[in-house]
N, CA, C, O and CB atoms as a CASP TS submission, in Angstrom:
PFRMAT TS
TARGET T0000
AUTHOR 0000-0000-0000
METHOD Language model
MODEL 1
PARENT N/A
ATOM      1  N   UNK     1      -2.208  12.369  42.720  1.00  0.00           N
ATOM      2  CA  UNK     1      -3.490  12.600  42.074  1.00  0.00           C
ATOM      3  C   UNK     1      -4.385  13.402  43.006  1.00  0.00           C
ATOM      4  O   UNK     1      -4.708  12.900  44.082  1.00  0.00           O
ATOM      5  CB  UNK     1      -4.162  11.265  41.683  1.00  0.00           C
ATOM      6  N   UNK     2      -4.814  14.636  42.660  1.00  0.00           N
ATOM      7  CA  UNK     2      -5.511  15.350  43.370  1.00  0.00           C
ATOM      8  C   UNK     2      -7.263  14.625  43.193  1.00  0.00           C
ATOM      9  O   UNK     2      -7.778  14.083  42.215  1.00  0.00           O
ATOM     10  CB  UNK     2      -5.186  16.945  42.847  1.00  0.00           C
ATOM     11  N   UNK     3      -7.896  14.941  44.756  1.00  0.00           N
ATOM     12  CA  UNK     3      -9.302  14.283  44.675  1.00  0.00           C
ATOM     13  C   UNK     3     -10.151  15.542  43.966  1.00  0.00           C
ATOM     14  O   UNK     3      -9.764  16.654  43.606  1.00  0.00           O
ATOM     15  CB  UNK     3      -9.972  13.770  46.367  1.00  0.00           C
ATOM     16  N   UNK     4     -11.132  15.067  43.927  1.00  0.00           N
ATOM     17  CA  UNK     4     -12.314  16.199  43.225  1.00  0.00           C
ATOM     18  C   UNK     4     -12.662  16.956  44.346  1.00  0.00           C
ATOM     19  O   UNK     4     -13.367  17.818  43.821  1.00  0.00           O
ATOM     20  CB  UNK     4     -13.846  15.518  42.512  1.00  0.00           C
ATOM     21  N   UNK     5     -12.640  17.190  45.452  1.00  0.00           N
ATOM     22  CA  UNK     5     -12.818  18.545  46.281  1.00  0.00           C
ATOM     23  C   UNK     5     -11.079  19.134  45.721  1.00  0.00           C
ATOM     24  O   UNK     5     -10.826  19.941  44.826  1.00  0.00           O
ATOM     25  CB  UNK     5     -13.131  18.213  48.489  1.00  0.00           C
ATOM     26  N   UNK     6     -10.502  18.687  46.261  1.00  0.00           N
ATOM     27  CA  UNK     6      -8.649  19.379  45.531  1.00  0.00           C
ATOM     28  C   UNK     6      -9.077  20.222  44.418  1.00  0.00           C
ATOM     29  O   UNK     6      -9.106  21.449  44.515  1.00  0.00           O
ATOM     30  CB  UNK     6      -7.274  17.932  44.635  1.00  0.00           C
ATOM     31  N   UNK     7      -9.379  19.648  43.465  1.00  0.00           N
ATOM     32  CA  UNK     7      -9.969  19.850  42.378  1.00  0.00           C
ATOM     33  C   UNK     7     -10.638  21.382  42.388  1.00  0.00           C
ATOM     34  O   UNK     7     -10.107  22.482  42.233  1.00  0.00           O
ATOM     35  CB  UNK     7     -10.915  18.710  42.204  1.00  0.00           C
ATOM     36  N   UNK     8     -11.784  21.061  42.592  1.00  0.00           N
ATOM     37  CA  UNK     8     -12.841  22.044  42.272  1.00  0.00           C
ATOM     38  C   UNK     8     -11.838  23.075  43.331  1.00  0.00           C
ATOM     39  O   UNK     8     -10.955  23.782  42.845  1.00  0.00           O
ATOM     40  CB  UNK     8     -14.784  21.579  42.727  1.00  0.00           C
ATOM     41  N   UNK     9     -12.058  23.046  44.498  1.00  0.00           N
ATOM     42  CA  UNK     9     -11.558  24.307  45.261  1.00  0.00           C
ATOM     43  C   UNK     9      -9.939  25.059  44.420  1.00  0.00           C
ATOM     44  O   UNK     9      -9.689  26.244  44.640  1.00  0.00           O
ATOM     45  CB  UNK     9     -11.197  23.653  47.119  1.00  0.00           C
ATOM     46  N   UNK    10      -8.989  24.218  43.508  1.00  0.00           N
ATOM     47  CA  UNK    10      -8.162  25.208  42.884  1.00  0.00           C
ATOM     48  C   UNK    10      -8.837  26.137  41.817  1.00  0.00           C
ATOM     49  O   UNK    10      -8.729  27.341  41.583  1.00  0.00           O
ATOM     50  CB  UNK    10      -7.049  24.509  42.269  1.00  0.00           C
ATOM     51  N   UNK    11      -9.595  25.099  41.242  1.00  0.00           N
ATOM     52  CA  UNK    11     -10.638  25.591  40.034  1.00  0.00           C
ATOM     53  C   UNK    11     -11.118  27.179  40.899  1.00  0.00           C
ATOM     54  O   UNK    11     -10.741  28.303  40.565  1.00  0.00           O
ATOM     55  CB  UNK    11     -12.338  24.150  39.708  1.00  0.00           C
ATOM     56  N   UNK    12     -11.888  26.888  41.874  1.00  0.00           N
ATOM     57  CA  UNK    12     -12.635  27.972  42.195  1.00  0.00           C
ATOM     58  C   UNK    12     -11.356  29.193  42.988  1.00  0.00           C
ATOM     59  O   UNK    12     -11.414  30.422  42.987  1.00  0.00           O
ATOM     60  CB  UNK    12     -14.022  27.342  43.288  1.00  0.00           C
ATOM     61  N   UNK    13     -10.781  28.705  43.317  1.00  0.00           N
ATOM     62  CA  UNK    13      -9.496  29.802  43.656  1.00  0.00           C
ATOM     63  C   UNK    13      -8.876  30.568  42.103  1.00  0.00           C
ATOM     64  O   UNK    13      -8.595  31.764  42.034  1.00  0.00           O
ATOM     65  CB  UNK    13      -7.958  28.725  44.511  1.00  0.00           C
ATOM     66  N   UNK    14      -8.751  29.606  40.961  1.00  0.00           N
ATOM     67  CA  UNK    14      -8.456  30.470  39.490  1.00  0.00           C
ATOM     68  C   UNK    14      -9.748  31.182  38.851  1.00  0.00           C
ATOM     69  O   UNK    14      -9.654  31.922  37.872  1.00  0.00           O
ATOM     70  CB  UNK    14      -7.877  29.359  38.227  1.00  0.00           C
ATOM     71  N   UNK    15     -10.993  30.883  39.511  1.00  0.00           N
ATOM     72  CA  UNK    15     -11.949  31.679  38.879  1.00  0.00           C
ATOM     73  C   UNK    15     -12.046  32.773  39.608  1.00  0.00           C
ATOM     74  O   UNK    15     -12.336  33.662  38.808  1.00  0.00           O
ATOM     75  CB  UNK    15     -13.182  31.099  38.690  1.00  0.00           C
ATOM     76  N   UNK    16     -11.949  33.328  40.933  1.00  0.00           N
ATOM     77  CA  UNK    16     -12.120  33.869  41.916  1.00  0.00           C
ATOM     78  C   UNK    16     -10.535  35.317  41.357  1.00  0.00           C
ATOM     79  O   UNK    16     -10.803  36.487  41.083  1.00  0.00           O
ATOM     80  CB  UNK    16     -12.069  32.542  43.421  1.00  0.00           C
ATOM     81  N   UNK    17      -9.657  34.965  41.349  1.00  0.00           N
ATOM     82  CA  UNK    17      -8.874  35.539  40.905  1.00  0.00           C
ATOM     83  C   UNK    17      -8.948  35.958  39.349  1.00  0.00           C
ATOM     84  O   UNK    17      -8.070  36.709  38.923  1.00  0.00           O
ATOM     85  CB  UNK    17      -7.977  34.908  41.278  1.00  0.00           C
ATOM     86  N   UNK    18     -10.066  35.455  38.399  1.00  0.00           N
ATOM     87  CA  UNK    18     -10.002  35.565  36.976  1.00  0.00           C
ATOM     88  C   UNK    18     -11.222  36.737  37.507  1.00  0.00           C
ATOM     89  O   UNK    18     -10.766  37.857  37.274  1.00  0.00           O
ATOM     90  CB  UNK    18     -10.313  34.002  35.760  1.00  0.00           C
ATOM     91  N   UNK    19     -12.386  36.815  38.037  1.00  0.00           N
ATOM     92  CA  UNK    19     -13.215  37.202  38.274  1.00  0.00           C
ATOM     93  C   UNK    19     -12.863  39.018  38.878  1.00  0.00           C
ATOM     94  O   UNK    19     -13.494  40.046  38.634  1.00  0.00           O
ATOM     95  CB  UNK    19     -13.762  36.100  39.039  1.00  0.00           C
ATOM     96  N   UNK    20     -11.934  38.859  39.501  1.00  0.00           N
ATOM     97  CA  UNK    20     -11.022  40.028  40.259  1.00  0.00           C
ATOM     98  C   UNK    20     -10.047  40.892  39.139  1.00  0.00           C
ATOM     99  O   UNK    20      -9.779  42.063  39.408  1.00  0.00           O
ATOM    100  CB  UNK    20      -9.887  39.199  41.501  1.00  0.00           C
ATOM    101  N   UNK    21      -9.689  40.467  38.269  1.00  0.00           N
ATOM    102  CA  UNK    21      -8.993  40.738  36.911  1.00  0.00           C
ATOM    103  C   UNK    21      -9.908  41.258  36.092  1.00  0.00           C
ATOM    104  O   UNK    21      -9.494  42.029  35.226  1.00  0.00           O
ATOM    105  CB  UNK    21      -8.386  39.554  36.226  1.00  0.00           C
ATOM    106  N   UNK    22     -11.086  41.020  36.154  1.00  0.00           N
ATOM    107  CA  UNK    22     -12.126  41.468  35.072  1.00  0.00           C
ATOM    108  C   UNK    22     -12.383  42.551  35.661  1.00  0.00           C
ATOM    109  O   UNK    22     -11.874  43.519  35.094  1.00  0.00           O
ATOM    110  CB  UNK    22     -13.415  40.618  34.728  1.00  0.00           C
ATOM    111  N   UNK    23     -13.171  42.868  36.890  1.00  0.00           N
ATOM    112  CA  UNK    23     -13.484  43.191  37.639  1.00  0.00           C
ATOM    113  C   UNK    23     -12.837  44.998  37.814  1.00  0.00           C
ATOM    114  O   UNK    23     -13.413  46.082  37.916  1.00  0.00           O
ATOM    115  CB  UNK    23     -13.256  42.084  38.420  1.00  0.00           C
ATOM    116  N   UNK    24     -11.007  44.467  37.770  1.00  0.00           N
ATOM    117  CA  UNK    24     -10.489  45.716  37.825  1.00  0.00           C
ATOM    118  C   UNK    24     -10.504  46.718  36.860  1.00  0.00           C
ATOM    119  O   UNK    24     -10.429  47.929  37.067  1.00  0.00           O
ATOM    120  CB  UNK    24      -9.452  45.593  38.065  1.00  0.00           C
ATOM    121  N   UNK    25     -10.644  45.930  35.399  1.00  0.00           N
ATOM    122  CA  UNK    25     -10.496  46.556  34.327  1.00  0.00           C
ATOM    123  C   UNK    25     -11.607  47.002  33.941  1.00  0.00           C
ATOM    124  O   UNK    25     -11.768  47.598  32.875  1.00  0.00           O
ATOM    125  CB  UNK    25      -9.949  45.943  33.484  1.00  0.00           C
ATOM    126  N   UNK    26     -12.414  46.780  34.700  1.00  0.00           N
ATOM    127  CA  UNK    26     -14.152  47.430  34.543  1.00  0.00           C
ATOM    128  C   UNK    26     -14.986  46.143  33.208  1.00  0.00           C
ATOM    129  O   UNK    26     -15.728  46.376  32.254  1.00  0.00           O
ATOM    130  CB  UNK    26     -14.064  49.771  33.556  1.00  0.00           C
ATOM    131  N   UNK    27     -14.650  45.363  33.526  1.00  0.00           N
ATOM    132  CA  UNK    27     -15.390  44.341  32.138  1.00  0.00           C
ATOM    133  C   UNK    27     -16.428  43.231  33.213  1.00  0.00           C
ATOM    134  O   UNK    27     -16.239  42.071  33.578  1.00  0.00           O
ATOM    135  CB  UNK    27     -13.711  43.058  30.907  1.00  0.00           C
ATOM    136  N   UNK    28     -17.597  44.249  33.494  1.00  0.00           N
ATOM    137  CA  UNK    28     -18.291  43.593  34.448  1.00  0.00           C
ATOM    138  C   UNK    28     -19.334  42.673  33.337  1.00  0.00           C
ATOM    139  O   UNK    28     -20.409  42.129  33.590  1.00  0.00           O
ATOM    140  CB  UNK    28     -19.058  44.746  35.615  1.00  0.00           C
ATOM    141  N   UNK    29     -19.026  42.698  32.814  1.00  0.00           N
ATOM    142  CA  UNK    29     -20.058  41.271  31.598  1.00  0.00           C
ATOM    143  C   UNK    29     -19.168  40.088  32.071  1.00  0.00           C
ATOM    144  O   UNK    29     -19.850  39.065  32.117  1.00  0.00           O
ATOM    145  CB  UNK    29     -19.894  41.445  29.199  1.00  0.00           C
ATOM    146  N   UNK    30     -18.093  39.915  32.376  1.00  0.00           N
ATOM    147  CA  UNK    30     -17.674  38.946  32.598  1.00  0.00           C
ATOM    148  C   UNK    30     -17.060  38.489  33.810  1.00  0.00           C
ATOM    149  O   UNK    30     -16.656  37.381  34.163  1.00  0.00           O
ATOM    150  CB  UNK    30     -17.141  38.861  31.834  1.00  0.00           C
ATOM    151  N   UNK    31     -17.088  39.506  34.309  1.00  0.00           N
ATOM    152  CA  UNK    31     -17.095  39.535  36.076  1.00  0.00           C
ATOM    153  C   UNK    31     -18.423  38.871  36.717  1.00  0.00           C
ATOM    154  O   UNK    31     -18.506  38.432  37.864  1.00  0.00           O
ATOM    155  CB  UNK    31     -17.077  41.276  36.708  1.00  0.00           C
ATOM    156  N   UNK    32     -19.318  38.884  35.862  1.00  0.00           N
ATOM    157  CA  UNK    32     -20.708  38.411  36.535  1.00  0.00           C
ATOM    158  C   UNK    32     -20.900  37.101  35.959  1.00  0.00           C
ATOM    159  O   UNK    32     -21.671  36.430  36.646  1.00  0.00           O
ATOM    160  CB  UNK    32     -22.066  39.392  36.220  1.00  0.00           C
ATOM    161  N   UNK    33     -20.321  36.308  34.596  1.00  0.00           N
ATOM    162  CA  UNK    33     -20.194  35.016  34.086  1.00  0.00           C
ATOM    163  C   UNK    33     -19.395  34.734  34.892  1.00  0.00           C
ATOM    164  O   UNK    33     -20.014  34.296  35.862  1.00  0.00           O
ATOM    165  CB  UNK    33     -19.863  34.732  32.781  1.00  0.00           C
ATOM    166  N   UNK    34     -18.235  34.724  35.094  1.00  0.00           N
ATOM    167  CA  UNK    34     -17.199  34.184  35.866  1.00  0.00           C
ATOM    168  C   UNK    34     -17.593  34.001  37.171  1.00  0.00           C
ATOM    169  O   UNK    34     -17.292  32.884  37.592  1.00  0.00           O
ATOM    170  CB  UNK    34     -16.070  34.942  35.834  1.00  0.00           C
ATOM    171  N   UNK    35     -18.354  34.951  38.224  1.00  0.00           N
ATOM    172  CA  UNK    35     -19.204  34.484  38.909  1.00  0.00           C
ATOM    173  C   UNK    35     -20.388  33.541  39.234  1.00  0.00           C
ATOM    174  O   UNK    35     -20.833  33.062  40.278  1.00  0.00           O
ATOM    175  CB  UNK    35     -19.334  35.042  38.978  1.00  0.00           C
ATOM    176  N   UNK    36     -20.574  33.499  38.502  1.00  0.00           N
ATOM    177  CA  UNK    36     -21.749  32.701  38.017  1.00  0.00           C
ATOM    178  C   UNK    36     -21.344  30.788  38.170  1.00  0.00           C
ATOM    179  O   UNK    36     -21.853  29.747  38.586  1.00  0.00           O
ATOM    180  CB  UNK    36     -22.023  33.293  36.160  1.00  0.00           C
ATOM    181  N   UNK    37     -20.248  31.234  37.591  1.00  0.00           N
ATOM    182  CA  UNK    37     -19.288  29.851  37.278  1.00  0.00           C
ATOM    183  C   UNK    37     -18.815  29.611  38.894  1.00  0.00           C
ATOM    184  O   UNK    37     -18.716  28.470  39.347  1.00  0.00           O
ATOM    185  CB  UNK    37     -17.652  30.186  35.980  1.00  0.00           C
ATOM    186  N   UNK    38     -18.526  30.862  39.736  1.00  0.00           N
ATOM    187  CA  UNK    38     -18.278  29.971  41.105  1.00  0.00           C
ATOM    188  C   UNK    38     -19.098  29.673  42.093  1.00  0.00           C
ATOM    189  O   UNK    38     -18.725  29.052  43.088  1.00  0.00           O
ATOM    190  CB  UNK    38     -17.420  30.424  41.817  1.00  0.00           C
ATOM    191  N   UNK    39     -20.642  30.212  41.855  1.00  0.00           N
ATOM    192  CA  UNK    39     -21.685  29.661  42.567  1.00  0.00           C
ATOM    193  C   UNK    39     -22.183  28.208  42.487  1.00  0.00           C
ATOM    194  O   UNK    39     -22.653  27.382  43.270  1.00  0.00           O
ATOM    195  CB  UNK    39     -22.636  30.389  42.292  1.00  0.00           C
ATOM    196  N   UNK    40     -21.772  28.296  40.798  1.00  0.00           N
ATOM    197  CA  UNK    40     -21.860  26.844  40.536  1.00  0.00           C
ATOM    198  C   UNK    40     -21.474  25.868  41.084  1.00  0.00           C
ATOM    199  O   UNK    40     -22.220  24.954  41.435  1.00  0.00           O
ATOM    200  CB  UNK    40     -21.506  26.578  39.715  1.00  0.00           C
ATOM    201  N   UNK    41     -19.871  25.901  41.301  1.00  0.00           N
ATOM    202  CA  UNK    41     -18.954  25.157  41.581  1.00  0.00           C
ATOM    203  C   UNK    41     -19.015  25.029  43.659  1.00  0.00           C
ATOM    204  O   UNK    41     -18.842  24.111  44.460  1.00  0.00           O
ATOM    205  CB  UNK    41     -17.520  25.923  40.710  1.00  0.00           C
ATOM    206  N   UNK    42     -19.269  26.135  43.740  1.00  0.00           N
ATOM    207  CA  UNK    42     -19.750  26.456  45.449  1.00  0.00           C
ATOM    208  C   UNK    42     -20.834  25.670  45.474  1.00  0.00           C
ATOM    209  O   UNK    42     -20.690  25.091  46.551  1.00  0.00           O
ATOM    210  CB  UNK    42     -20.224  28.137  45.983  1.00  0.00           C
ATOM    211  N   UNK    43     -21.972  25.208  44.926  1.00  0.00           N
ATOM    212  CA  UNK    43     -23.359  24.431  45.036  1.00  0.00           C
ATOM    213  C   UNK    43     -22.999  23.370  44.877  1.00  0.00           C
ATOM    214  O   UNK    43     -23.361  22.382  45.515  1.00  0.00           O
ATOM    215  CB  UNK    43     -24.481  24.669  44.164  1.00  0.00           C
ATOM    216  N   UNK    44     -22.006  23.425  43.744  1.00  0.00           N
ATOM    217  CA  UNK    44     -21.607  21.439  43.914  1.00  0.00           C
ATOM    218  C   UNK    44     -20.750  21.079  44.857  1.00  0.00           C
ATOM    219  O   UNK    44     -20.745  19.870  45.089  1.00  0.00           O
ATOM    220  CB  UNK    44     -20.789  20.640  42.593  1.00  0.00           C
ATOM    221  N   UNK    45     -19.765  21.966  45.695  1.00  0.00           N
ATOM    222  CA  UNK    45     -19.261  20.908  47.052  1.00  0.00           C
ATOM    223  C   UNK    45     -19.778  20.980  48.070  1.00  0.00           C
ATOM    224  O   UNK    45     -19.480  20.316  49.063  1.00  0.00           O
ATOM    225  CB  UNK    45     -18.009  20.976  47.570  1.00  0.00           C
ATOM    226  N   UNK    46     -20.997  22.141  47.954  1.00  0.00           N
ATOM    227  CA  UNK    46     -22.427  22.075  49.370  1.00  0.00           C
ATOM    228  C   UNK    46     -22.641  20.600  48.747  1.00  0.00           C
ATOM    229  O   UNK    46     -21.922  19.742  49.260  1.00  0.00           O
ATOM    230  CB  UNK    46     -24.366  23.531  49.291  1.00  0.00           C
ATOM    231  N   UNK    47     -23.552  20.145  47.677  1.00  0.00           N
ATOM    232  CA  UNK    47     -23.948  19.054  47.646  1.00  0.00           C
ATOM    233  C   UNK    47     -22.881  17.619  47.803  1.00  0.00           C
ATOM    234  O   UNK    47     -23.221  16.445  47.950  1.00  0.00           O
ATOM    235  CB  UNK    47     -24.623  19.194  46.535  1.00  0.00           C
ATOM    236  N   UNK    48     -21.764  18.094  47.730  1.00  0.00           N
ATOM    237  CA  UNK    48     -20.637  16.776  48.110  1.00  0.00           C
ATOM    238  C   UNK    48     -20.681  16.407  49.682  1.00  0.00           C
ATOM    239  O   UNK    48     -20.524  15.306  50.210  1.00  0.00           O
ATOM    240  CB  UNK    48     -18.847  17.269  47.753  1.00  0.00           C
ATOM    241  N   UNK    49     -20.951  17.711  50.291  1.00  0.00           N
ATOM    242  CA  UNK    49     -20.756  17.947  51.506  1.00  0.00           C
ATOM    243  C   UNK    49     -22.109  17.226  52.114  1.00  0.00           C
ATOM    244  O   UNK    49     -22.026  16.242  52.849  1.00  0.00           O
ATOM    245  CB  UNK    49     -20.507  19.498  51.765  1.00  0.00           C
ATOM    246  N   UNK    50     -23.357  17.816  51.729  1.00  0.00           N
ATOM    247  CA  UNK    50     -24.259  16.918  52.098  1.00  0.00           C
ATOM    248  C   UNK    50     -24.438  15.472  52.133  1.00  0.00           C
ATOM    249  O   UNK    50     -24.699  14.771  53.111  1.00  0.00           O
ATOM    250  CB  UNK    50     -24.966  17.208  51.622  1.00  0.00           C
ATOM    251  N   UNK    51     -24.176  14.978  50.359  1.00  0.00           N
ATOM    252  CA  UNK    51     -23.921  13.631  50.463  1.00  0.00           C
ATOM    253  C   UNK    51     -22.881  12.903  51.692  1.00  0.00           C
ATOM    254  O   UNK    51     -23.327  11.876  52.204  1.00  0.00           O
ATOM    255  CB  UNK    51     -23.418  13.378  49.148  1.00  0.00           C
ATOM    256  N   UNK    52     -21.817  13.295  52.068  1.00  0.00           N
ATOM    257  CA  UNK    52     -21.058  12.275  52.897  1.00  0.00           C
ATOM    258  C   UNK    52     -21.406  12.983  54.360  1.00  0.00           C
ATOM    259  O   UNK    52     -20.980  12.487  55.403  1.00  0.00           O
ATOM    260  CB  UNK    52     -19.228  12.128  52.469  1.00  0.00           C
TER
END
């Protein structure tokens, strides 16, 4: 059973690579959502990180 840092950091490794795919094909509308989605995910294991 993977923990929730496991977790999020594959998550953010398949967005990071989904983000790079958009990116190439010139579909920056969703190069910048998909980003968006890993700041997110980057702010929530700063705040995991803070908590412990």
């Amino acid at each position: 059973m993977m923990t929730r840092k496991e977790e999020v950091l594959r998550t953010l490794a398949m967005l990071r690579y989904e983000a790079n795919r958009y990116q190439s094909v010139g579909n920056g509308s969703m190069c910048q959502r998909v980003n968006m989605k890993i700041r997110r995910l980057m702010n929530e294991l700063d705040v995991d990180v803070v908590k412990n």
